[in-house]
C-alpha positions as CSV (number, residue, x, y, z in Angstrom):
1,X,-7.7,19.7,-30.8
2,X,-5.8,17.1,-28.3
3,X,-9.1,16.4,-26.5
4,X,-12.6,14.2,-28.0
5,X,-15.4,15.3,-25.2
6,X,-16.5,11.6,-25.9
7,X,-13.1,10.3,-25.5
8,X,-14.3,6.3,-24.1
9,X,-17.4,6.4,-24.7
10,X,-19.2,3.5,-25.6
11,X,-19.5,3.8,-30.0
12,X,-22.7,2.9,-30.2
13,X,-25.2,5.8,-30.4
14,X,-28.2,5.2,-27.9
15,X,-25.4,3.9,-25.2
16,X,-23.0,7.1,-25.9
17,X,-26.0,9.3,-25.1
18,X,-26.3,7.3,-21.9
19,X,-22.8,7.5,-20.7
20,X,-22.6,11.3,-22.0
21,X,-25.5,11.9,-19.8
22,X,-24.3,10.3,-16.4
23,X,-21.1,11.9,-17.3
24,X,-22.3,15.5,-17.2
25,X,-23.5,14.8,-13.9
26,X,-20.3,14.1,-12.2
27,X,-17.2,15.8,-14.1
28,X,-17.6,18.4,-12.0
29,X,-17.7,17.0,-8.5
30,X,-15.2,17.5,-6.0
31,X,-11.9,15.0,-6.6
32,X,-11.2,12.8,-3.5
33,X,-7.7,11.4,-3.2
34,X,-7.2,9.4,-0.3
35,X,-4.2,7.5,-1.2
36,X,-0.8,9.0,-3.7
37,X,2.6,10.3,-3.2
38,X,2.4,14.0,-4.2
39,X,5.0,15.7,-1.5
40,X,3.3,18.0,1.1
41,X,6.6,20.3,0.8
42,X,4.8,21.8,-2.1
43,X,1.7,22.5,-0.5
44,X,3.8,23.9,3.3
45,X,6.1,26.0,0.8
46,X,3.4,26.9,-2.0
47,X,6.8,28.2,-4.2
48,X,6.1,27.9,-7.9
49,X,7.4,24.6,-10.0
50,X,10.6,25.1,-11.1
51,X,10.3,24.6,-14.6
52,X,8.1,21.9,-17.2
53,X,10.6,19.0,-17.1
54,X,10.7,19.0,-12.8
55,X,7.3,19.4,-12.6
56,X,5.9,16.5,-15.6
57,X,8.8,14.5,-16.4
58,X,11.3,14.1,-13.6
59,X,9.5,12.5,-10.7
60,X,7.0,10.7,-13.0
61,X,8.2,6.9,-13.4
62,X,5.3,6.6,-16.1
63,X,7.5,8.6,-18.3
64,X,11.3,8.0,-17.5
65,X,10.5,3.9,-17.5
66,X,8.9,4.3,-21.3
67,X,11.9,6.3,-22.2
68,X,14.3,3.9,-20.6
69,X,12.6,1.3,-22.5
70,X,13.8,2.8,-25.9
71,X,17.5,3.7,-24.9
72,X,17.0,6.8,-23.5
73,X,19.7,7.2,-20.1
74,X,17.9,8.2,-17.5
75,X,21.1,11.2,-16.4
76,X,19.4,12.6,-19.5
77,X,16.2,13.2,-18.0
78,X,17.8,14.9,-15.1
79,X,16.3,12.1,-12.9
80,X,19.2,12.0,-9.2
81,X,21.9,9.3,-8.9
82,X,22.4,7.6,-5.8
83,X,25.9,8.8,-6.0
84,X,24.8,12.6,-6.7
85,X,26.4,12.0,-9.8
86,X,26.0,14.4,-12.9
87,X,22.8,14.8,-14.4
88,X,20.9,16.7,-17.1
89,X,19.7,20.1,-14.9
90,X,18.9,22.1,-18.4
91,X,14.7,21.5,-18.2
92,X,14.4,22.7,-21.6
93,X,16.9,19.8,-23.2
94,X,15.3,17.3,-20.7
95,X,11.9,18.3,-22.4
96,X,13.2,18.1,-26.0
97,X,13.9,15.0,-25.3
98,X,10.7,14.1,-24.3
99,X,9.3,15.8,-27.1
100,X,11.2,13.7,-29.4
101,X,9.9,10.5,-27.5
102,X,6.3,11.6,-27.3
103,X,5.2,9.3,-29.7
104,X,6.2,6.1,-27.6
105,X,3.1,7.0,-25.4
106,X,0.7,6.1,-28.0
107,X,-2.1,4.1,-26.8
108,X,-1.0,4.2,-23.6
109,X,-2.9,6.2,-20.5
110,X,0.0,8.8,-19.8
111,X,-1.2,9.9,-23.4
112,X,-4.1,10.4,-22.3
113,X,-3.4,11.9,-18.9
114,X,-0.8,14.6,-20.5
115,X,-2.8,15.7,-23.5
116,X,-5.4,16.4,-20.5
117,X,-3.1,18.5,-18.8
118,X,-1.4,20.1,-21.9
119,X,-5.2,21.3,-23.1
120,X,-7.3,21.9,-19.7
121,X,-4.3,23.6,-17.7
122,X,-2.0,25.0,-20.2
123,X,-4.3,25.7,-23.0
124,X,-2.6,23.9,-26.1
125,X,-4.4,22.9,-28.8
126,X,-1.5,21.2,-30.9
127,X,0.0,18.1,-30.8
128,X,3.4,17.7,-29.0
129,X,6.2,16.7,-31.5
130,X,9.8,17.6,-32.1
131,X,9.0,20.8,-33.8
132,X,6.5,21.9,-31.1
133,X,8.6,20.7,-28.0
134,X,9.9,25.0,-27.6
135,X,6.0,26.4,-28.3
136,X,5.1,23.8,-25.3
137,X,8.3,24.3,-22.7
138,X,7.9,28.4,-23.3
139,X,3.8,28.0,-23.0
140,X,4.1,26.0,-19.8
141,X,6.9,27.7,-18.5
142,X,5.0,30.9,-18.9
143,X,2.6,29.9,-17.1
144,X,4.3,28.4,-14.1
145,X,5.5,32.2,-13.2
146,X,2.0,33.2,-12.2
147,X,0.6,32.7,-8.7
148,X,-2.2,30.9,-10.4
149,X,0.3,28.0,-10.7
150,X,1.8,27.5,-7.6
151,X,0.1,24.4,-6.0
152,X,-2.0,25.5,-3.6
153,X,-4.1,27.5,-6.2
154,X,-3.8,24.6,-8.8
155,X,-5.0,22.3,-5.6
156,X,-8.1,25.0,-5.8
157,X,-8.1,25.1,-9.2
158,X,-8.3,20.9,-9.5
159,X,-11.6,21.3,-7.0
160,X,-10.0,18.6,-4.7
161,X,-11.6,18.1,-1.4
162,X,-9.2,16.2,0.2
163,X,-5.8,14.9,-0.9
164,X,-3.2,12.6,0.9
165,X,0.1,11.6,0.7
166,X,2.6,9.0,2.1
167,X,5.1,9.2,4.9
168,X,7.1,6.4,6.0
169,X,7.1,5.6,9.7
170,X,10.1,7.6,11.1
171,X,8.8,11.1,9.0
172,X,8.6,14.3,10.8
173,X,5.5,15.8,8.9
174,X,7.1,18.8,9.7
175,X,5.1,19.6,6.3
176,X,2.0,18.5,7.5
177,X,2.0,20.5,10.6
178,X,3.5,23.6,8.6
179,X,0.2,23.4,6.6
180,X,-1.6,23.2,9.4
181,X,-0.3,25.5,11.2
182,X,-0.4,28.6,7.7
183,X,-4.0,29.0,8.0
184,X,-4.8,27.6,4.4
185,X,-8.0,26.1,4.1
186,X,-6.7,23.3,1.9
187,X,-7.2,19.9,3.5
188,X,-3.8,18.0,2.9
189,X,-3.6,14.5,5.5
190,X,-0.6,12.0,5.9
191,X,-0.7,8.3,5.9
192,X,1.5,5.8,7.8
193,X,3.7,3.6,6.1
194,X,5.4,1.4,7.7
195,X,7.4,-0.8,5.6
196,X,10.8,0.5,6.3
197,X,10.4,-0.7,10.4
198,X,8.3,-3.8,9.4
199,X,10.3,-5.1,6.2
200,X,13.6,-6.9,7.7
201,X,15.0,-6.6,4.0
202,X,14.4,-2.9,3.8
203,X,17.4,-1.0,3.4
204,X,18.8,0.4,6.7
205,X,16.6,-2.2,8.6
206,X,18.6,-2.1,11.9
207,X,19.0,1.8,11.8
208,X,15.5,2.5,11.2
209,X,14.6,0.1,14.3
210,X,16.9,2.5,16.1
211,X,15.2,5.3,15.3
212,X,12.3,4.0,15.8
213,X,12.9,3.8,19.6
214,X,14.5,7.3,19.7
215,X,11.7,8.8,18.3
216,X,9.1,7.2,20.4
217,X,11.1,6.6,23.4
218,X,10.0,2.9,23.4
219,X,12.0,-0.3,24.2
220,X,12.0,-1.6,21.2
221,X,14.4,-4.7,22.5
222,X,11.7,-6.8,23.3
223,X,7.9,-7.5,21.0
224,X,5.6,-5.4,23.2
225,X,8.1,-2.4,23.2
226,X,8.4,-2.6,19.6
227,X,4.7,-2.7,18.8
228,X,4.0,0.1,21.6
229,X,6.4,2.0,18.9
230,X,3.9,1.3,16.1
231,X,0.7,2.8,18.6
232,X,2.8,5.5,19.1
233,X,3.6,6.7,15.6
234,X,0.1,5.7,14.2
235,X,-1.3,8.2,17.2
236,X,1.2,11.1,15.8
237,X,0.2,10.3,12.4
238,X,-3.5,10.3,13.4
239,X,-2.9,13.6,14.9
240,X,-1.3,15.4,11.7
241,X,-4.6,13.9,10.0
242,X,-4.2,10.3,9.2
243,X,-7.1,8.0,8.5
244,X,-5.1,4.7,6.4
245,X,-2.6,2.8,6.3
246,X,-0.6,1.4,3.9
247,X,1.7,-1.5,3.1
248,X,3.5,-2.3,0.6
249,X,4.6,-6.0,1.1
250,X,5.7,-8.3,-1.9
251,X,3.2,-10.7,-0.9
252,X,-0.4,-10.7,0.9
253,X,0.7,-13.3,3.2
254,X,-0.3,-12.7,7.0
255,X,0.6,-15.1,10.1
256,X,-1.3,-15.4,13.6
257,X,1.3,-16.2,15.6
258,X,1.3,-17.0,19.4
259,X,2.8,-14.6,21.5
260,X,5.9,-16.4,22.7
261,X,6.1,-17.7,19.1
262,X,6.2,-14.0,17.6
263,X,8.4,-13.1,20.3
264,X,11.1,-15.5,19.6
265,X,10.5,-14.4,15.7
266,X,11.4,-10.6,16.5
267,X,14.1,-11.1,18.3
268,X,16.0,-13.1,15.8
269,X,14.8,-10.4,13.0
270,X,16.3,-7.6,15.4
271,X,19.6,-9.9,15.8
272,X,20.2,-10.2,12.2
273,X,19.7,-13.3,12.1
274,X,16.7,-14.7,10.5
275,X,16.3,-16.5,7.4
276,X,14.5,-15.7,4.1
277,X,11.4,-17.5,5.3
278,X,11.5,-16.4,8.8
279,X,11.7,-12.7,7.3
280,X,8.8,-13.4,5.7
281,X,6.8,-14.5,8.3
282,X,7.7,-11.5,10.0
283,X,6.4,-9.1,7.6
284,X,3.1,-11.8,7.7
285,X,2.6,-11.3,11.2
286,X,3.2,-7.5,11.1
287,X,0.3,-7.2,8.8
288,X,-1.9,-9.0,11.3
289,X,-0.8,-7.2,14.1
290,X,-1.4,-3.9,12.0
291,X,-5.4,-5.4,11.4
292,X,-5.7,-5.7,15.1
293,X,-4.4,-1.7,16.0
294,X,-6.6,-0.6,12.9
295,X,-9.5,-2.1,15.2
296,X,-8.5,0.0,18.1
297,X,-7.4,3.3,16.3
298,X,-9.7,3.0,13.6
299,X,-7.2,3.4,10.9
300,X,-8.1,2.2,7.4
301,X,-5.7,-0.3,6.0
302,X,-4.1,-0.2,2.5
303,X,-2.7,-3.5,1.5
304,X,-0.6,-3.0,-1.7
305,X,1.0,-6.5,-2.4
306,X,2.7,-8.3,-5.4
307,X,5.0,-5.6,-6.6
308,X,8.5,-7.0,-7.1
309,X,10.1,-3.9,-6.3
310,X,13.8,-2.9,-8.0
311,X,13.6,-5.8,-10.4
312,X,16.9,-4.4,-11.6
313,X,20.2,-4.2,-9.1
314,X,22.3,-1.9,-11.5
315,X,19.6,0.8,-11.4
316,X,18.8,0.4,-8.1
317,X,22.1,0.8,-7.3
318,X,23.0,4.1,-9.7
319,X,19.4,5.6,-8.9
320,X,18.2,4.3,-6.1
321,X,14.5,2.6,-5.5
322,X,11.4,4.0,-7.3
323,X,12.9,4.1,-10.4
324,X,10.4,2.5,-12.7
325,X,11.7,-1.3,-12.2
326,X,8.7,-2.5,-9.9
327,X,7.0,-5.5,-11.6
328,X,4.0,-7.0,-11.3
329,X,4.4,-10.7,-9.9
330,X,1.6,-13.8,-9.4
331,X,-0.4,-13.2,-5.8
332,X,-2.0,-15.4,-3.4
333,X,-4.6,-14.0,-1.4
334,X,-7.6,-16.7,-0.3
335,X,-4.7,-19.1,1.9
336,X,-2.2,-15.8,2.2
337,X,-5.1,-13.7,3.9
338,X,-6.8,-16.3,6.0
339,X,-4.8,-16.0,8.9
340,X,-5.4,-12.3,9.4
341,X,-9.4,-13.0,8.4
342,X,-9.8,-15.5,11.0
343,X,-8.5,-13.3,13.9
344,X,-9.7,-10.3,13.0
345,X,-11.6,-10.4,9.6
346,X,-15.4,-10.9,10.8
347,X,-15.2,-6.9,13.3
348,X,-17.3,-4.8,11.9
349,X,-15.1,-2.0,12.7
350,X,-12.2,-2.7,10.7
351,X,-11.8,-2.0,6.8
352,X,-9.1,-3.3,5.2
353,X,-8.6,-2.1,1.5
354,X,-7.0,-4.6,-0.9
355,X,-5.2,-3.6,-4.2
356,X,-3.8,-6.1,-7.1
357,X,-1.2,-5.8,-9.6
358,X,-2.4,-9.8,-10.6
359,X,-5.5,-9.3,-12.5
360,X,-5.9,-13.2,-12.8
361,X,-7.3,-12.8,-8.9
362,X,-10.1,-10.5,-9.5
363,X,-12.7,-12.8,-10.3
364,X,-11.0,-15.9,-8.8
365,X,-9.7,-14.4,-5.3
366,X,-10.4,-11.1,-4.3
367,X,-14.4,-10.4,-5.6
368,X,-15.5,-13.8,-3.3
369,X,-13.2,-12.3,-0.7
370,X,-14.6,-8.8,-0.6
371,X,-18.1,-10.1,-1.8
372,X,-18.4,-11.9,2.1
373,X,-15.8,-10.7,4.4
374,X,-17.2,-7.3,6.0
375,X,-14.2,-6.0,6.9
376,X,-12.4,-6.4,3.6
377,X,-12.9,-3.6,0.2
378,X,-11.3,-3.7,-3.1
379,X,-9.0,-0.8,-4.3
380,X,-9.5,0.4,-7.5
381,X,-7.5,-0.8,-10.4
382,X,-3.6,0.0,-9.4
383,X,-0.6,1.2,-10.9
384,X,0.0,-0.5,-14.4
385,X,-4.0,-1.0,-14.9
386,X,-4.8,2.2,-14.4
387,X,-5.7,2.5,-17.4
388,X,-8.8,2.7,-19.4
389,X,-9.0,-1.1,-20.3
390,X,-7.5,-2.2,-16.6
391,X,-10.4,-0.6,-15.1
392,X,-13.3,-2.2,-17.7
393,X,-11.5,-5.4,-16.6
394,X,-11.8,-4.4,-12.8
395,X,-15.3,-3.4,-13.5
396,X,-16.3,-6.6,-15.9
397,X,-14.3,-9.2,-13.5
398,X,-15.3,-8.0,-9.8
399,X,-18.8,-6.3,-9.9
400,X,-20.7,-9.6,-10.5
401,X,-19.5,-11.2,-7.0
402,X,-18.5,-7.8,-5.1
403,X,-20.8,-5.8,-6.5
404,X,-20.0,-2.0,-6.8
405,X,-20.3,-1.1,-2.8
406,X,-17.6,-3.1,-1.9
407,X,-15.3,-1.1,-3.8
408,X,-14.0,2.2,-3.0
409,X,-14.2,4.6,-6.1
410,X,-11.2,5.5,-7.0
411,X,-7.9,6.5,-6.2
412,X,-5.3,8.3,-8.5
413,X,-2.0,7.2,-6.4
414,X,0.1,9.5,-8.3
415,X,3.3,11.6,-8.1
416,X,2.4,13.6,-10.8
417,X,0.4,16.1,-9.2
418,X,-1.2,17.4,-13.1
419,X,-2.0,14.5,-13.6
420,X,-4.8,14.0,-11.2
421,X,-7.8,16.0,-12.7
422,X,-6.8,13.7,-15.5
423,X,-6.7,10.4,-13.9
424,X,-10.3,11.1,-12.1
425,X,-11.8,12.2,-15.2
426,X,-10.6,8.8,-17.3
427,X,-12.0,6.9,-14.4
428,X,-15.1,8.9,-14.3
429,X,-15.6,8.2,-18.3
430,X,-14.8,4.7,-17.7
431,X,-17.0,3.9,-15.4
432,X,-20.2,6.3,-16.8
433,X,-19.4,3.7,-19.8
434,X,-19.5,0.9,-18.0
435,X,-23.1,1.8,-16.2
436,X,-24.6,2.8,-19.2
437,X,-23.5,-0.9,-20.8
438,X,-25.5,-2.1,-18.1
439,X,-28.8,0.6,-18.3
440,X,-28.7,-0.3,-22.3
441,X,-28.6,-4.3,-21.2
442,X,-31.6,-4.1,-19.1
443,X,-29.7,-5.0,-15.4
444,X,-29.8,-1.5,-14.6
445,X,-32.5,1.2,-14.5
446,X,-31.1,4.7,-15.4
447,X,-31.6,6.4,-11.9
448,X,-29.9,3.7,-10.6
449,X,-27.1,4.4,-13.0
450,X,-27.0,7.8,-11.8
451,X,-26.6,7.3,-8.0
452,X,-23.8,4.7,-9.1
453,X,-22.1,7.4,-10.9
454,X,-22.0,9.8,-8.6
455,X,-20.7,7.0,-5.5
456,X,-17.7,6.1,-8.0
457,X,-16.7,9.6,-8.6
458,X,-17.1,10.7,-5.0
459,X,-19.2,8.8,-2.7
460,X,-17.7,5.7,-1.7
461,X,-14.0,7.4,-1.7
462,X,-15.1,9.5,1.6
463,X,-17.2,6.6,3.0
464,X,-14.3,4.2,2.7
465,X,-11.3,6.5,4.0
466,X,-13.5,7.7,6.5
467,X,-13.2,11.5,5.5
């Protein structure tokens, strides 16, 4: 069998019984997934995968990154060039591959995530090797012919309540409204991301601020034009089902600047002519001014900081971004988050969601932050922590000053769309483990454990997105 029903459980007997017990009371609930990157194409379309490799291996950076790591070329895996260069289009030899690789992945959570999806939706019981890679490709392939497969019954099948992805600022959601519009009962919403029209040293920069304008028929030569330009696309986005933002900025850093001052700021950023540290201070201010429209459109914000994105130029170059090179880096968020905080941070009516990919601010920074601030909430443990000992750490290090109700459950932020009944159900385990450490400790009574359990699975998810 691939699967231990007690699989992080807590070894000792009394406290397994404990976390088995709260566990059985939410496996089963509804999946929330308010923030990830699955494309709504599948869901407006609802055509069947294309084969196992496009649909587990080639748009998952968990997998091509590992493989990287040991030598393997990424043209192998069939991930696209920038140039639209040659690359491996055979799924089955992409998947052999793999196969031949799987054993890289011990210890790690895509181990744990894919033998969840090999057993629960494919039905294999044996390991994945060399000499199994043909039973598996054939089995999964197999199945991806039936209807039962196609997403929108696999979004049924999952029991998710509500799922939504990403769109960057200038973004059609000609998806979105093509879901809307086909009468399935499947609730699939957008989020706004505006980093390519906020970022000065986002590729395209000057075209997207362009486009910007066309689309929204704004003046976008002056400050007030270009943030009427944000109102408008936030309102669209609203309208196609939005409820969060998100942002994506290598730094938390926010700015409060006077309106001449910001003024002055813009126009040298539209001119092409700012410096490194005036760019900065752009983005800074932009995440401020976003605060202030969340307060009026009631738009949750996402702040995602601290990722140095495309740490590598060559592969950026040959693959383009998203490629697996994003890297954790230090982050600042008491002095870099003041600004913002003291304009805006006190309303009541704002939520502002912070993740981390610098796990030395948990307990330092962000706990005190969230612990006091009403308008701030802590993201669940992100990206290269999700992972069964990121989120004991993000349990262990925040819950002390934050306690668990300024958190917001979880969030699978994945591109892998398998993968999420498998990425709930670690976090689920994990965090049934974690109460039950605490009923077995005396600092929590076991009813109170249970009404935690079922907030971290579901609850807080939908009370923090506002769904």
């Amino acid at each position: 069998m691939l699967l231990d029903d007690d699989r992080l459980f807590p070894v000792e007997p009394a406290v397994r019984a404990l976390a088995r017990a709260l566990f059985a009371e939410v496996r089963d609930l509804p999946i929330v997934s308010p923030h990830g990157h699955t494309d709504p194409r599948w869901f407006a379309e609802n055509e069947r995968f294309p084969d196992p490799a496009q649909l587990l291996i080639v748009p998952d950076h968990y997998i091509f990154r590992m493989l990287f790591s040991q030598g393997v070329a990424l043209e192998s895996l069939g991930v696209p060039r920038a140039d639209r260069g040659p690359v491996e289009t055979d799924g089955r030899k992409i998947w052999r591959i793999f196969a031949e690789h799987f054993h890289l992945f011990r210890g790690t959570p895509t181990r744990l995530w894919l033998d969840h999806t090999f057993a629960t939706l494919f039905g294999i019981d044996v390991p994945l090797s060399a000499d199994t890679a043909d039973l598996y490709y054939d089995r999964i392939a197999e199945c991806l012919e039936r209807d039962d497969y196609r997403p929108r019954a696999l979004f049924e099948r999952f029991r998710i309540e509500t799922i939504a992805t990403t769109e960057g600022a200038l973004d059609d959601l000609k998806w979105h409204r093509m879901i809307a519009d086909s009468g399935w009962g499947g609730r699939v919403i957008t989020t706004y991301r505006p980093d390519a029209v906020v970022d000065p040293d986002f590729a395209g920069f000057a075209d997207n601020l362009r486009m910007l304008g066309e689309i929204t028929g704004c003046d976008i030569g002056g400050w007030a034009g270009y943030l009427d330009a944000h109102r408008a696309r936030r309102a669209f986005f609203k309208e196609h089902g939005a409820t969060a933002t998100d942002h994506g900025h290598a730094t938390a850093d926010t700015a409060d600047l006077s309106r001449g001052a910001a003024e002055a700021l813009f126009a040298r950023i539209r001119a092409g002519e700012a410096n490194a540290a005036e760019r900065n201070l752009f983005r800074a201010q932009m995440l401020t001014e976003m605060a202030r429209m969340s307060l009026v459109d009631g738009l949750v914000m996402q702040i995602h900081p601290g990722s140095r994105r495309n740490h590598s130029p060559g592969i950026l170059q040959r693959f383009g971004r998203d490629k697996g090179f994003d890297i954790p880096g230090r982050t600042d968020y008491v002095a870099a988050l003041k600004p913002m905080l003291d304009a805006v941070g006190l309303e009541p009516g704002l939520t502002v969601i912070l993740f981390t990919l610098d796990e030395t601010a948990y307990a330092r920074e962000l706990a005190p932050l969230a612990g006091v601030y009403p308008s701030l909430k802590l993201g669940p443990a992100w990206w290269f922590f999700d992972s069964p000992e990121g989120m004991r750490r993000f349990r262990q290090l925040t819950t002390e000053t934050a306690g668990f109700y300024n958190t917001v459950g979880f969030n699978d932020d994945t591109r892998a769309f398998p993968s999420i009944p498998a990425r709930h159900d670690v976090a689920r385990r994990v965090d049934c483990a974690y109460l039950a450490g605490l009923v077995a400790t005396g600092q929590l009574r076991e009813e109170e454990a249970a009404e935690l359990a079922v907030e971290l699975a579901y609850g807080l998810a939908k009370r923090a997105y506002r769904l």
